[in-house]
Every structure is written in structure tokens, then in C-alpha cells.
C-alpha positions in Angstrom: -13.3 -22.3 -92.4 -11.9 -25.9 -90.4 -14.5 -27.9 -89.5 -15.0 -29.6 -86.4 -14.0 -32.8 -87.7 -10.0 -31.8 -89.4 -9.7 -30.4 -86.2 -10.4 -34.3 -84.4 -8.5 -36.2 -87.5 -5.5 -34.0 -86.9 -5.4 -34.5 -83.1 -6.2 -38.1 -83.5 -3.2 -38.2 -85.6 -0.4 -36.1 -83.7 -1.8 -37.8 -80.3 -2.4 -41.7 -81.4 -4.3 -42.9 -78.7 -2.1 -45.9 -78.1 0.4 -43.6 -77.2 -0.3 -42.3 -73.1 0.7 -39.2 -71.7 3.4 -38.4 -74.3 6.3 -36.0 -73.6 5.2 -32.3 -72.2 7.8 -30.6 -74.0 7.4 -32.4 -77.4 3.9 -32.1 -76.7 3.5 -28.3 -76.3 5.8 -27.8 -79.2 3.7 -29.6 -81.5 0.5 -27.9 -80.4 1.6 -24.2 -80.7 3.0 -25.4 -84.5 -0.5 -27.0 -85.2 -2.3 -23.2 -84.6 -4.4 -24.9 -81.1 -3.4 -21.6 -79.4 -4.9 -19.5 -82.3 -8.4 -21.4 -82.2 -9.6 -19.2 -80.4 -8.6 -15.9 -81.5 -10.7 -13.2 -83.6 -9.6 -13.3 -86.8 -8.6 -9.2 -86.2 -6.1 -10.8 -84.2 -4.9 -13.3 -86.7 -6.3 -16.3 -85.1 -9.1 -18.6 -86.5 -12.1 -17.2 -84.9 -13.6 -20.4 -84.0 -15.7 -21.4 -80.9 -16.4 -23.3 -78.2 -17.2 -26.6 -80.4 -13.5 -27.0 -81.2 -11.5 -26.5 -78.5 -14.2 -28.8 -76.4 -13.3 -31.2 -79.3 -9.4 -31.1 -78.9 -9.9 -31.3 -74.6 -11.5 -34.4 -75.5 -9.0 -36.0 -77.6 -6.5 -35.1 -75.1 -8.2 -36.3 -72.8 -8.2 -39.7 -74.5 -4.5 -40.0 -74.6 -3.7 -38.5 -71.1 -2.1 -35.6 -72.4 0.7 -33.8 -70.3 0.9 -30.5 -71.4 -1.2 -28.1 -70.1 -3.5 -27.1 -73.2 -6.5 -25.9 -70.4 -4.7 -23.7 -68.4 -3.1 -22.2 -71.1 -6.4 -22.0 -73.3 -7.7 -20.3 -70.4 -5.2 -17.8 -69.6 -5.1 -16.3 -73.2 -9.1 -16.0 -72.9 -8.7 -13.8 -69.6 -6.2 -11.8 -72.0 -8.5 -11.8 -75.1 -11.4 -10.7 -72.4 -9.2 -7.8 -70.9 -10.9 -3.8 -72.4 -7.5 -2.4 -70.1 -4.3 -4.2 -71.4 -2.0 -1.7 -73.3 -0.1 -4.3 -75.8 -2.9 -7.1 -75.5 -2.1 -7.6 -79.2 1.6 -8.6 -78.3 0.6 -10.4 -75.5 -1.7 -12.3 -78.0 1.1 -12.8 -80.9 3.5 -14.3 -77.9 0.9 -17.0 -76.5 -0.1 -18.2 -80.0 3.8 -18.7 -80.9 3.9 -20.6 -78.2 4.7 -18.8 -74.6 3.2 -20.3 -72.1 0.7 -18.0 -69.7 -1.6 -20.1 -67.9 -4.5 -19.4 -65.9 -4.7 -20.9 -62.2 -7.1 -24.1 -61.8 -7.9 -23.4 -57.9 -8.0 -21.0 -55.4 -5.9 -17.7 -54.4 -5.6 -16.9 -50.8 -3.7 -13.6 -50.8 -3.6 -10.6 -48.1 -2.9 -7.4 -49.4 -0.7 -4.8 -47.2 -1.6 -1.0 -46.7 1.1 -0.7 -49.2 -1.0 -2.6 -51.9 1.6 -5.4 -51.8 0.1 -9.4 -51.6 1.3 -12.1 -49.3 -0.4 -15.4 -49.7 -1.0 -18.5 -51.8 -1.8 -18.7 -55.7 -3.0 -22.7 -56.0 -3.2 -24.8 -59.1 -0.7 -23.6 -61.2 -0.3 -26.7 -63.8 3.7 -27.3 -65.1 4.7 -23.6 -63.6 8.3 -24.4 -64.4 7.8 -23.8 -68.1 5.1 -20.2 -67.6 6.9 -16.8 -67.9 3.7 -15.4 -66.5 0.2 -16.6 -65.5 -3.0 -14.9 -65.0 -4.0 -14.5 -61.6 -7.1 -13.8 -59.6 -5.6 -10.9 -57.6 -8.2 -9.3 -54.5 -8.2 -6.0 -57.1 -9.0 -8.0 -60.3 -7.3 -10.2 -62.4 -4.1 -9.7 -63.4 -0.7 -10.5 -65.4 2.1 -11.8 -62.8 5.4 -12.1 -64.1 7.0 -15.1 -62.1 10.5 -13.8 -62.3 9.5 -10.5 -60.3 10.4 -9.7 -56.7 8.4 -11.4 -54.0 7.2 -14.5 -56.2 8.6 -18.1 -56.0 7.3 -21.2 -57.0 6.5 -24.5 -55.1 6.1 -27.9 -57.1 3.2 -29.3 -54.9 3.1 -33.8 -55.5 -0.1 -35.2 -56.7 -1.2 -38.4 -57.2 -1.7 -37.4 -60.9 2.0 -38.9 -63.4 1.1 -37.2 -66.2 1.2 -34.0 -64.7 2.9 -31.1 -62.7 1.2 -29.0 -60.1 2.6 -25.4 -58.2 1.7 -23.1 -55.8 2.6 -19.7 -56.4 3.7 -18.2 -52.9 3.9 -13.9 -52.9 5.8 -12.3 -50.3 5.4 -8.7 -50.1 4.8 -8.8 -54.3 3.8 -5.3 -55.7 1.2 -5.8 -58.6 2.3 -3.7 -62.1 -0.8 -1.6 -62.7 0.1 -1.5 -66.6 -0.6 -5.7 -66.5 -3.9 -5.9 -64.8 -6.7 -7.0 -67.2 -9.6 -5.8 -64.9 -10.0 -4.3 -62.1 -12.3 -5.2 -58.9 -15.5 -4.0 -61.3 -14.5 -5.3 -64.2 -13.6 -8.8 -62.3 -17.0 -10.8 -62.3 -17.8 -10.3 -65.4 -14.4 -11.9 -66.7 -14.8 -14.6 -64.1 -18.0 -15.3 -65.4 -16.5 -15.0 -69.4 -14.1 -17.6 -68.1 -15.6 -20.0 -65.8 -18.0 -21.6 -68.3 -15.1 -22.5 -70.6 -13.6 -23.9 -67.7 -15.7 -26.5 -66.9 -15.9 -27.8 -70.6 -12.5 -27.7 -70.8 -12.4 -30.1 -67.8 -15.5 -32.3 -68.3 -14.5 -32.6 -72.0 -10.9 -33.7 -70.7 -13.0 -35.9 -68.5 -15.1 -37.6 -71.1 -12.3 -38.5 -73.3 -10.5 -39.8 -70.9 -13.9 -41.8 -70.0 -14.0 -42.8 -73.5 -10.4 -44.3 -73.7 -11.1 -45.9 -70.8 -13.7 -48.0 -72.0 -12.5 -48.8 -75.3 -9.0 -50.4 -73.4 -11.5 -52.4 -71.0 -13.3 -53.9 -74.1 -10.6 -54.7 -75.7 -9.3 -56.3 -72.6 -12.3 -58.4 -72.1 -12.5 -59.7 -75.5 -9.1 -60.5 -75.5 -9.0 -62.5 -71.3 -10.5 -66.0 -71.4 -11.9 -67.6 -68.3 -13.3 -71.4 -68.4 -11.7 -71.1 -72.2 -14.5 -68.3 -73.0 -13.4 -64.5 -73.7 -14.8 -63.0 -70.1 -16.6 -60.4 -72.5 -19.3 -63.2 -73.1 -19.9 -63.0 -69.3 -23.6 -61.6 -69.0 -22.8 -59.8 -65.9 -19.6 -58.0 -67.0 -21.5 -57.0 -70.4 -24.0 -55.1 -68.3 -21.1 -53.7 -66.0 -19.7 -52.6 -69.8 -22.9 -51.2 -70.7 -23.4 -49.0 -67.8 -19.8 -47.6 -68.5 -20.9 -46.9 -71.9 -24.6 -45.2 -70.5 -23.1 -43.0 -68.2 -20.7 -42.0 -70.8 -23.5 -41.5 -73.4 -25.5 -39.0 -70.6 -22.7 -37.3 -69.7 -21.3 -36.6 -73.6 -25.1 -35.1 -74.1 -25.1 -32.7 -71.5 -21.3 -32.0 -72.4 -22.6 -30.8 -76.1 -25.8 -29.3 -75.2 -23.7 -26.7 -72.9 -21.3 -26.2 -75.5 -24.2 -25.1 -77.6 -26.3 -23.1 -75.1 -25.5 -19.7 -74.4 -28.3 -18.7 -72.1 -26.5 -21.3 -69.6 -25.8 -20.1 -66.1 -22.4 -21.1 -64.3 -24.2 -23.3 -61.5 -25.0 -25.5 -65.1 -22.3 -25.5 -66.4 -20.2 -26.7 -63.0 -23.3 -29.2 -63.2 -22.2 -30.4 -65.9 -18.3 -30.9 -65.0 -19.2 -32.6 -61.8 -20.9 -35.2 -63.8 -18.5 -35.4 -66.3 -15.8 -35.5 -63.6 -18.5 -38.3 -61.5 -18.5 -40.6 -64.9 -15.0 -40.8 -65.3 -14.4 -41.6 -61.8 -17.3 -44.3 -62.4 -15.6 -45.8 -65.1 -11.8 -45.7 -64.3 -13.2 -47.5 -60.7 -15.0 -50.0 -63.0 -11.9 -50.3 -65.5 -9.6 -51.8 -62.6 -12.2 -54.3 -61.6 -12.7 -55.4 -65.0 -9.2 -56.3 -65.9 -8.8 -58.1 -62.8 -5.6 -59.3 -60.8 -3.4 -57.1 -63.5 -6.0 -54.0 -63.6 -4.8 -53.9 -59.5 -1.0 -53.1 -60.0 -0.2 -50.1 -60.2 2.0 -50.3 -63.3 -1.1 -51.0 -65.3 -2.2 -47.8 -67.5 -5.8 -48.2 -65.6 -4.1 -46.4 -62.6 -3.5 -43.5 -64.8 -6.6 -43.5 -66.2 -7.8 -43.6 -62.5 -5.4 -40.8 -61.1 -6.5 -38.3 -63.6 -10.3 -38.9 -62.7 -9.8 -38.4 -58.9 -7.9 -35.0 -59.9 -10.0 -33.0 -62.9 -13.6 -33.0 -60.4 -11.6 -31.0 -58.1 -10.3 -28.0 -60.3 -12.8 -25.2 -60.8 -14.6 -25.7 -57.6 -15.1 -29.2 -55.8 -18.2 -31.7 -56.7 -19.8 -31.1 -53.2 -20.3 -27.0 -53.9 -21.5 -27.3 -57.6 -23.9 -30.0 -55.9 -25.3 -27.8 -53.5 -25.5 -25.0 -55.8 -27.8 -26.8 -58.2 -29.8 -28.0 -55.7 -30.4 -24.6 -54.3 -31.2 -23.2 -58.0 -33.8 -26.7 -58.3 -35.6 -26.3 -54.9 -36.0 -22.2 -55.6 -37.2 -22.7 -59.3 -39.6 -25.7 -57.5 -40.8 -23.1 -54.7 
């Protein structure tokens, strides 16, 4: 059995974290030969059978170094597959993604219409680096399906986000004509994959969140050590060692309720996209904080803070906005309160 920690010492050392955002290609390469694809898979499958614990642990350390291939997405997609009691060759599919293809699941919304004909016309958002997928797994209005993006009626549109160190697509149907042999469930079956997904999700993303949160800080207090004003390293600066120290408190909440959800599995989803907004809130906090703290430089643009910073104004908004996890939980509060 790997333990949680080989699994951190070995992404610690393929991804040194002075080393942001390395090469997507390279990247994705080196992943599929380290097994990250198989982490997850029942050992009847020829994976590693392990849990939630240690693929939140290698979101984090990706998050740390800003990483550009698209590890959630994928993660996610071969989880729908895994999930799936109606795909024929499910073991092929399996074999395939752990040697490396790449079948992501989308991070936001589908808008499609379906004709009488059963065809779909409409909008499949957040596909993450689309130009290297053969497939993804969509959310289709009769369940959720395989959709090869080479088949009739499907293009893809490179959407620009703020975001460097990644790529983001919309995949557009016209007239498309689903293959009933790739659906993985149909409208009954649907929520209950949804809800098999979602929650993995959300750690995915807060745990991306939270190492980048973590990285974050670490560069600022290096930074501060190393800046003198008045001849003094500003770190000795009471003020900016509380500013510091809040980074490092809301960190230290947010990690907590990160690992307790890992843990619990009597955990709703309205907790668990709870728990990504505040992951998602923290690294906003602390990227914002970052830039002041460095100063004139931390301003520019150039300066890796801004890709710290463009990352956290992106991951809160995958999986559902802040606002509607916000009102959720405050719905489930005031009803368990009344």
C-alpha cells in the first residue's frame, strides 16, 4: 500500500515548487507515467484502489506550483466512467485514460436544446485544454454521457481567461446525435452520478486552492525577510507580521475543513461546496494580500504574484459560483435553526 506521504515526496519532487506552471505537455506525460491516473482505480481494474486522501494530496501540491495540465478535469471524467453500471467496454475505457488519454469532465455549465429528433444544439462550458481530449464526459439533458469531439455536429471554441497557466473551451453542438452505446447514465441514473461526482469536485478545487494559498505565502515570507526598509528586513514590521499571520490563519481554517471533508462521508454537497468557497475565498485573501506585501514590484504584472492571483479569481467559480453555495448553506443553517 503507498502512503499518503510517497505520494507528496514524489510530487514534491517531479513538480519542485520553484518551478511555476511547468509545460502542459511535459507535464501530462510525466503524470500518466507516475500511475496519478490509476490512483483511483479498484484494484479489479488494475489501479491502486486508494481514496480521497491522495488525490486531495496531489491537487494540493499542484496547486502549489500552478500546474498546467489539467489533472482535475481529467481525475474527474474517469470517476463519471468508473461510476457508470451501463458502459459496454468501461474496462477499455479505463486502460486508455490510465495510459494516458485524456477524457475530461466539464468544470461549468451545459446549456443544450435537444430537437424532436433527439439531436443537441447548445453550449458545453469549461472544458479545460480541449485541444489535447479525444472525448469528454458531458452532462447531456438525458444523463451523462461520452462525446467524442471528432463526431459530426461538435467543434470547439478556445474561450481567453485571465488565467496563463491554463486553457479553457466551449464545446458548441449543432444538430449532434448522442451514441446510445457511450452514455454512462441515463436521466435516472444521472443524480446519483452527479452527486458521486460533485463532492470530489470541490476537493479537487479547494485543495488546488489551498496549495496554491500555501505557495503563496511561503514566496511572501521569503520576500519580506529578504526587502529592507530604514535598513531593517520589512518582516520585522509589527503590522505586516500580523497581515502575515492572518494569511497563515485563514489558511490554517481553511486546510481543517479541507481534511475533515475528505474524511467525512456522511457530508452533504451544500458542505462540501461550503467548503470550496472558502477554500476558493482564502486564496483570493491571500494572493490580494501577497501583491500588497511585496510592494511597488508585487504590482507589475510580470511578477509571479499575478499568477498566483489569476488562478484564485478563476478556481471559486468552477463547480458552481461562491454566491449560490453561500445561499445554499445559509438556507440548510436557518432550516436546521427553525
Amino acid at each position: 500500500m503507498i502512503e499518503l506521504n510517497e505520494l507528496t515526496d514524489a510530487a514534491q519532487k517531479a513538480f519542485p515548487a520553484d518551478k511555476l506552471s511547468p509545460d502542459r505537455d511535459a507535464s501530462w506525460e510525466l503524470m500518466a507515467e507516475m500511475g496519478w491516473m490509476m490512483i483511483r482505480v479498484p484494484e479489479e481494474l488494475g489501479g491502486l484502489g486508494l481514496g480521497r486522501d491522495a488525490t486531495t494530496a496531489i491537487h494540493y501540491e499542484m496547486g502549489r506550483v500552478l500546474s498546467s495540465a489539467p489533472l482535475i478535469p481529467a481525475q474527474l471524467g474517469l470517476q463519471a466512467i468508473l461510476a457508470s453500471e451501463t458502459l459496454a467496454d468501461k474496462a477499455d475505457w479505463v486502460e486508455r485514460i490510465c495510459g494516458g488519454e485524456y477524457v475530461p469532465l466539464h468544470m461549468r455549465a451545459a446549456r443544450l436544446t435537444p430537437a424532436g429528433d433527439g439531436s443537441l444544439t447548445g453550449t458545453i462550458s469549461g472544458v479545460f485544454e480541449a485541444d489535447m481530449a479525444s472525448t469528454i464526459v458531458a452532462s447531456l439533458p438525458h444523463g451523462y454521457a461520452l462525446l467524442p469531439l471528432d463526431a459530426p455536429g461538435v467543434s470547439l471554441v478556445e474561450r481567453p481567461i485571465w488565467d496563463p497557466s491554463r486553457r479553457m473551451f466551449d464545446v458548441v453542438l449543432d444538430g449532434y446525435a448522442p451514441d446510445p452505446a457511450l452514455y454512462l447514465a441515463d436521466v435516472k441514473g444521472a443524480p446519483a452520478m452527479h452527486d458521486a461526482i460533485a463532492p470530489e469536485a470541490h476537493l479537487a478545487i479547494a485543495a488546488d486552492c489551498l496549495g496554491g494559498s500555501a505557495a503563496a505565502l511561503d514566496m511572501t515570507v521569503e520576500y519580506m525577510a529578504m526587502r529592507k526598509q530604514f535598513d531593517r528586513p520589512i518582516a520585522m514590521f509589527q503590522a505586516l507580521k500580523h497581515r502575515a499571520a492572518d494569511m497563515k490563519t485563514r489558511i490554517v481554517v481553511a486546510d481543517a475543513l479541507l481534511w475533515s471533508r475528505v474524511h467525512d462521508e456522511d457530508a452533504d454537497i451544500i458542505q462540501f461546496g461550503a467548503m470550496k468557497t472558502l477554500a476558493g475565498e482564502t486564496y483570493q485573501f491571500v494572493t490580494e494580500e501577497m501583491i500588497q506585501l511585496h510592494g511597488g514590484i508585487g504590482l507589475t504584472e510580470e511578477h509571479q504574484c499575478h499568477l498566483f492571483m489569476k488562478r484564485a479569481m478563476l478556481n471559486p467559480e468552477l463547480a458552481g459560483e461562491p454566491d449560490l453555495w453561500k445561499e445554499r448553506m445559509g438556507r440548510e443553517a436557518m432550516a436546521k435553526l427553525g
